[in-house]
Phi, psi and omega in degrees: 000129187255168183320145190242155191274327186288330195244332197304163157300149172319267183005297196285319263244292165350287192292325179306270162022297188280345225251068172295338186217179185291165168216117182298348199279314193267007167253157186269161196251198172240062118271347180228036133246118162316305154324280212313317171324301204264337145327288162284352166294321172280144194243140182314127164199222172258126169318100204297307190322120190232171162268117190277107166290336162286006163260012177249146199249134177248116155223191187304317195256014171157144198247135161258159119191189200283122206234117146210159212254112193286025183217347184220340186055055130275135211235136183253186185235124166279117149230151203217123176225141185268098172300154190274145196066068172065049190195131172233121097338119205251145178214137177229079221246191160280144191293302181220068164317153174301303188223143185306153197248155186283128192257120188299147179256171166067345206265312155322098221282308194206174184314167161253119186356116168262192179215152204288122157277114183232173173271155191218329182189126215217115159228207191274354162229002173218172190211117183241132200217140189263166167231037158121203206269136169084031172072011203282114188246144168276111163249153214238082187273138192292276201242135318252168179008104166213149149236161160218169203228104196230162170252086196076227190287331165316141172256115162281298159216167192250164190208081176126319258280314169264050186019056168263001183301107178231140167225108181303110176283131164304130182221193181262170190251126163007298179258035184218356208266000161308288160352301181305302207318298183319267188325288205259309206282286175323326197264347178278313197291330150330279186289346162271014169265323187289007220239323183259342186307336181269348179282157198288158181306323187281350172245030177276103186295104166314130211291317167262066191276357192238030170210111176321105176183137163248182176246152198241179196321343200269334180081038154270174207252123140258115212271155199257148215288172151291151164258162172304153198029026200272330178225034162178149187211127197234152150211148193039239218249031171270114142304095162256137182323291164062101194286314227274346204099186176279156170188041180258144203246179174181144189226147198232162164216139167233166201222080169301122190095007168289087157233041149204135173224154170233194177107186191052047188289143041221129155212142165269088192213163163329120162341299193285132153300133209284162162277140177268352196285135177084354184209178185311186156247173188294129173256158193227072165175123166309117220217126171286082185269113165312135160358083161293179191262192182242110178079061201218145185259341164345135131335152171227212189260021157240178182206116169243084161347038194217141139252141187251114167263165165204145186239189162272313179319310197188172204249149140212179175195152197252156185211100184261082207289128179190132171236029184266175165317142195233171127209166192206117167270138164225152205214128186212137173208180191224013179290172150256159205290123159242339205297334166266084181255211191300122168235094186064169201306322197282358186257095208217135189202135197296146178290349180213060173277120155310149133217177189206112121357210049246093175249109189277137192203125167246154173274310175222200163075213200232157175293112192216090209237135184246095153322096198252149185232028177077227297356301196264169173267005155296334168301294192310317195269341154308307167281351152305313185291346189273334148277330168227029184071181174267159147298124178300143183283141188242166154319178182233352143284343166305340211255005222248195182259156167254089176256144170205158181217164170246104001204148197260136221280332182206183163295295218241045145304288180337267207328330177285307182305293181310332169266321168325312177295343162278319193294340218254338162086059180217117175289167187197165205233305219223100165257152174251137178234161234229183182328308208294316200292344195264188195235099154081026220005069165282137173261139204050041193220137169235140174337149196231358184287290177302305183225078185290334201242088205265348192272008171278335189274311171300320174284301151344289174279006173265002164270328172226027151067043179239164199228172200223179187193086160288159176240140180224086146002111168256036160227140221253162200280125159307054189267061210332331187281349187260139195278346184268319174299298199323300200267028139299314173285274185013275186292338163089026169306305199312174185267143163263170162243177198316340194267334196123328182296145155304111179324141147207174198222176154241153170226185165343299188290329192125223175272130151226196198245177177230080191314105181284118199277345202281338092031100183250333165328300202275348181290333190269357171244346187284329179313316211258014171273352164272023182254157197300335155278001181252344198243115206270142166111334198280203200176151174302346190254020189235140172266164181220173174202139133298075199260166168068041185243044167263358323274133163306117176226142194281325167223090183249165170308146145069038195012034177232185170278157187280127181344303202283354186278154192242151160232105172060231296198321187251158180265158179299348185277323187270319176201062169321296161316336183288346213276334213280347199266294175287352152318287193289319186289349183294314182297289201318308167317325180285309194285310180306341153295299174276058146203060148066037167080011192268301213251146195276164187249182179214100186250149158235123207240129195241028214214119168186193222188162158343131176057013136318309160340332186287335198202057154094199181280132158273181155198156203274015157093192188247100192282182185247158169288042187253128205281326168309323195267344199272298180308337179283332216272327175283292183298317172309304175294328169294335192286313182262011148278337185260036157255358159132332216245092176243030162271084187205157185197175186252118157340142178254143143095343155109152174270322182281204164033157194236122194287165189266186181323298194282333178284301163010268206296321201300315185285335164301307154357296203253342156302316181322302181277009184260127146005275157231150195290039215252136152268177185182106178231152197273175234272333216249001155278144174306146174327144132248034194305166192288349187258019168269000193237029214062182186297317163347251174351258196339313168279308181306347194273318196285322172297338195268284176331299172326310184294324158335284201298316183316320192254045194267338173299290195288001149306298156344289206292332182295290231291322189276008185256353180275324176317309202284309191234337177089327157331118186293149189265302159248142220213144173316193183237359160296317181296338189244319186248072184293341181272016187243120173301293169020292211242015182290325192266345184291123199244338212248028169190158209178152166277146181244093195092212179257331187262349174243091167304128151217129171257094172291183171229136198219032169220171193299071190092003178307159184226018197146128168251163191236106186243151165241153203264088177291190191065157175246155175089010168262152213298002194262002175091342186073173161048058171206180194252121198245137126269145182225136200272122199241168087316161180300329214258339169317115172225098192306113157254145190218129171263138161316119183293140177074018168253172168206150214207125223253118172208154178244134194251354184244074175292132160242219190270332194210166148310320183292306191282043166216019186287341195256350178281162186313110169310139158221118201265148216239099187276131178225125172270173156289144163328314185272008141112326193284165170204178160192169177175199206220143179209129193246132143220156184212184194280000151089046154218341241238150157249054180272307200302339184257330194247349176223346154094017175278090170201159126276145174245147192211143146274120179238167178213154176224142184178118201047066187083334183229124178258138177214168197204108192260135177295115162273350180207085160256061158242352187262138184258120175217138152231145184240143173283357203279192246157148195258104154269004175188157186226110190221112155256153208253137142107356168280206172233175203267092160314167169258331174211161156222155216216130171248132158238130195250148181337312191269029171090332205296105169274150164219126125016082140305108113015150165174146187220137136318120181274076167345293180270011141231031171041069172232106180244168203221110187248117197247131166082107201232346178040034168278112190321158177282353182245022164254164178290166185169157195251137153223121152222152191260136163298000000 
């Protein structure tokens, strides 16, 4: 939620006022961060680095050595481990840091498997080392310093190859390094002399390797000169301190035969990731942004390390684990290549091969890189999720529609709202309130004005089996009368700044404090506040959401906290990105506490990191009522499913600025069809409930939705098979066709699974799109560009020839009131006549399906004719009342008879009735539980 003109503080109230767009003046551009600055100045050549190959240690789990640096003789540490499923890891740390450098924690589920490494081949300057199966060799070149990755004769990718490796080692400052030298450095430096004297020249420690610095002839020390920001740093009327130094690393990688990559959310930008050469590079660092622009590499508000390249060859993806400020260039051409000359005899690569660049520049912590190789890309996203997890499975009222605004004013603002969705015969899942409901916007508190009764409220909408969504904040008001400051100060919880003192900023409430989340103490207690005796007013049927968890402080650098600000031990600069990730799992956590480990929880969260995916929904922040912010909306949610997190969605109708009619109805439309489902408007737009904008409207709004609900099974079933695998629930059209070039660059249409193609319309006044149908052997013939003549009520959806596709048709008012209703299965063969698919129910709230196995999985096939619907999981006990009512195939010819054969033999008679002219049959009432075997044939 960005600043409101109305609510803001004086301070803020000024800068609102003027503010139609983002203003680009208060975020750094990377000339004005210093490390990315001082980065990008060194340009590809040779590499200072070289590899002391007699310094590697081999063992079953990971190979070291000796990393130096020939221009500072500072020495680094390689580990190198080849992971189970097609994945190695690179770790880059300092040999002997001043002080330990930041490893990010928690983001990882667990160590990750290795597999045994072995050398293969060795000389006075290279090192070959396999990784498995399919010729895959790691090779390790001395002078200077690279690694490549290679398959037979193929190189998949390089590491150094364009001498970007750099790493600012911690030292002492200049005007402290006699001290340091003295104090710290000296009494060490004795016994490594005496500990190396025997050792070869090439393994020999320089005395001062932890102070940028060499001895010139005389063995006095010569110091290398300083740079601008390098110990202290200023932007607009913000200081950072920087205690610590310079201490930025940075890595280059290329990737031959590459000119498309994704990844590295959040930006409002192109699916394909843009060439950074001549403009910023893609920032990496979580930012509260005023009505961001479009088609801008700015940081937004999450961060996700990850890149995706893809080919016809092959899938691979980079996980650069870091949670400090990032930034990342890429540079992609078709010249030809030279930087691949021979490596050892087998290595041989055309001069006039694409390649694509990729260089990652962090502010602090260590190089800690995870190499996903693929192949395919259902491979890359198994093996990201076997690291940092799936997407948490949500209830299926999260999947359902949201409506919210900031903010709806009282109950019975609430009450009103909530019956206009009866009156209007339009379903709804989940309404929300927004800061204002809470006193004085104290978090875990209600307006005592507004909102006197809230479980009288709550209970209300749990009578029509409907749910509520409050917002809780993480910054807490500084109020000696509010009980969550108090015993955050108490317990000594808060983020300190740079002096010891409890951090504080202003947000909403005015001055407040900063819970460190970072924390596992205050995360296990911010957890226990959610329990029904402690958060007075809540109910089992309330929700939560986590907004301005970036964390937003309004004057702060950058609108965040200052870099210098401490969590225990670390500066906020180490690990920034983290916090908004540890916000949301303290909530997920909490909700799943009170109610003893039983109920899946649903937090939404706008602030998030590597593994966010574990503990709920995103949403893509705060847009505009603009047909551009409508378009965007689509690449921005792909960028973050093929990063694990495909639970995401767009304010429907924008938040800010107030849409006309027609973007309106457009933007309902392509919610529809999105993950997750919200309208969201900001506090100073006029109402916009779905029945405002006439009657016309009011039914196309009702119709988009309503097609929600109808597809609320297969919704279900993506979301518990991505829990299950990490396969994005909505996905590029590269992913299901990876060999069609076609379909690597298409933003403006996408899959939801594998079996529903959609192209919304997302322009002004159209009157037709032009989508294109990949595969071949589906009833359009494949591989061509169809146009279509769209109307307001038109939202082009395509089912995939050879699917079959689970929907419930008997839309009511909530989700809940339809768990027990009637299945209807929607079959499309294949040009070869076959189709198949899957249909999951459970009890849709509950973790019985995960600690007790309570679901059904049913496989169904249709094939010569005869459709059946096979246990995909018989071990699991679940019974359901819901029930098959209607069965329709598309594109066949008019059987003479059809036959249900039921598990105990039992035959019956089908009802059918034939379409002709779209050769469409409907086999009606076949009335068979939905968790039973069963038969259908056609005649």
């Amino acid at each position: 939620m960005a600043a409101s003109c109305d609510s803001l503080l004086p301070l803020i109230l000024l800068l609102c006022l003027s503010a139609q767009a983002v203003d680009r003046s208060n975020f750094k551009t990377c000339d004005q961060s210093a490390f990315c600055k001082h980065q990008r100045e060194l340009k590809p050549g040779q590499s200072p680095y070289r590899a002391l190959l007699d310094t590697l240690e081999l063992s079953d789990s990971r190979l070291t050595l000796q990393l130096i640096n020939d221009n500072n003789k500072v020495r680094l540490l390689l580990e190198l481990y080849r992971l189970q499923g097609n994945m190695t890891r690179v770790k880059i740390n300092e040999l002997k840091p001043l002080k330990p450098r930041y490893e990010v924690p928690d983001v990882l589920i667990s160590d990750p498997i290795t597999e045994a490494l072995s050398v293969v081949a060795q000389d006075e300057n290279s090192l070959v080392l396999s990784l498995g199966g399919k010729d895959q060799r790691l090779i390790v070149s001395a002078q200077p310093f690279r690694l490549d990755i290679v398959e037979g004769p193929q190189v998949l990718m390089s590491l150094n190859s364009r001498g970007l490796l750099a790493f600012e080692h911690l030292r002492a400052r200049k005007d402290t390094i006699s001290h340091k030298i003295s104090s710290t450095v000296g009494s060490m430096w004795d016994s490594l002399k005496s500990m190396f004297s025997s050792k070869s020249e090439s393994e020999q420690v320089t005395g001062q390797e932890n102070v940028e610095q060499q001895t010139d002839e005389d063995g006095q020390i010569k110091e290398e000169e300083d740079k601008p920001g390098m110990w202290e740093e200023t932007f607009k009327s913000h200081t950072d301190s920087k205690p610590n130094g310079p201490s930025s690393i940075s890595l280059d990688f290329s990737l031959p035969g590459v000119e498309h990559v994704y990844g590295i959310p959040e930006h409002a930008d192109t699916l394909k990731l843009k060439n950074t050469d001549g403009s910023d590079p893609y920032r990496l660092y979580n930012l509260d942004v005023f009505q961001y622009e479009l088609h801008n590499p700015m940081a937004l508000y999450g961060a996700v390390p990850v890149l995706i390249s893809h080919s016809t060859d092959r899938t691979m993806g980079i996980f650069w684990l870091n949670a400090a400020e990032t930034w990342v260039d890429i540079s992609s051409n078709t010249a030809g290549k030279t930087v691949f000359g021979k490596i050892l005899d087998f290595v041989q690569v055309s001069n006039e091969v694409p390649q694509t660049d990729v260089r990652w520049i962090s502010e602090s912590g260590l190089i800690d890189v995870f190499i996903m190789l693929g192949p395919k890309p259902a491979d890359v996203f198994t093996q990201y999720a076997s690291l940092t997890g799936t997407q948490s499975f949500p209830p299926l009222s999260a999947l359902a529609y949201h409506q919210c605004r900031w903010n709806y004013n009282d109950q019975e603002d609430v009450k009103t709202v909530d019956q206009g969705f009866d009156e209007h015969d339009i379903p709804y899942d989940f309404i929300w309130l927004d800061i204002e409901h809470a006193d004085g916007k104290r978090y875990f508190t209600w307006d005592p004005s507004n909102f006197p009764q809230p479980k009288e409220m709550l209970q209300g909408l749990m009578d029509k089996r409907r749910k509520l969504v409050a917002i809780v904040d993480p910054h807490i008001r500084v109020d000696s009368g509010y009980k969550i400051h108090n015993e955050i100060r108490s317990k000594n919880f808060y983020v300190k700044n740079k002096d010891g003192g409890d951090y504080e900023g202003w947000c909403w409430p005015g001055n407040s404090g900063y819970p460190d989340f970072t924390n596992p103490e205050m995360r296990a207690w911010w957890a226990s506040q959610f329990a029904y005796d402690q958060y007075e007013g809540s109910m089992e049927n309330q929700y939560i959401w986590n907004d301005m968890n970036e964390p937003s402080v309004f004057n702060g650098p950058e609108v965040t906290m200052h870099k210098d600000a401490l969590h225990g031990v670390w500066e906020h600069r180490d690990v920034h990105n983290l916090y908004g990730l540890y916000v949301q799992k303290a909530t997920a956590d909490g909700l799943i506490l009170r109610s003893g480990g039983v109920q899946r929880p649903f937090v939404l969260t706008r602030a998030f990191f590597a593994g966010s995916q574990r503990y709920g929904a995103v949403w893509t922040g705060d847009n505009a009522a603009e047909w551009g912010h409508l378009k965007i909306s689509i690449p921005m949610c792909l960028s973050l499913g093929l990063v694990g997190i495909s639970f995401c969605g767009a304010d429907v109708g924008g938040f800010f600025k107030h849409p006309s009619a027609e973007l309106l109805v457009r933007w309902y439309q392509v919610g529809a069809y999105q993950p997750f489902f919200r309208a969201h408007a900001h506090i100073d737009t006029p109402r916009r409930e779905p029945w405002l904008f006439g009657p016309e409207n009011t039914a196309l709004i009702r119709e988009a939705i309503r097609q929600r609900y109808a597809l609320l099974p297969y919704w279900y079933q993506l979301f518990y098979n991505t829990h299950r695998t990490g396969q994005p629930v909505m996905r590029p059209l590269w992913v299901e066709y990876p060999d069609d070039v076609a379909t690597f660059s298409i933003e403006d249409e996408y899959l939801i699974g594998k079996d529903l193609l959609v192209h919304p319309v997302t322009d002004e006044g159209a009157t037709g799109v032009t989508a294109y149908l990949p595969g071949k052997g589906e009833k359009h013939d494949g591989d061509q560009s169809l146009y279509i003549p769209v109307t307001m009520s038109s939202i082009p959806v395509f089912q995939r020839g050879g699917s079959i596709i689970c929907r419930k048709d008997r839309v009511r008012r909530s989700s809940s009131c339809m768990e027990n209703d009637p299945y209807t299965l929607y079959v499309a063969p294949s040009s070869q006549g076959s189709a198949e698919g899957e249909l999951y129910i459970d009890d849709f709230h509950t973790f019985s399906f995960e600690v007790a196995k309570q679901f059904v999985h049913r496989h169904l096939s249709f094939s010569a004719n005869t459709l059946s619907s096979r246990n995909l999981a018989p071990d699991s006990q679940f019974s359901t009342a819901s029930w098959i009512e209607k069965i329709v195939i598309f594109g066949g010819s008019q059987p003479s008879s059809v036959t249900l054969k039921n598990a105990d033999g039992t035959e019956s008679a089908l009802e059918f009735e034939f379409g002709s002219t779209l050769a469409v049959l409907t086999l009606r009432k076949p009335g068979v539980n939905a968790a039973a075997d069963w038969t259908v044939v056609l005649r």
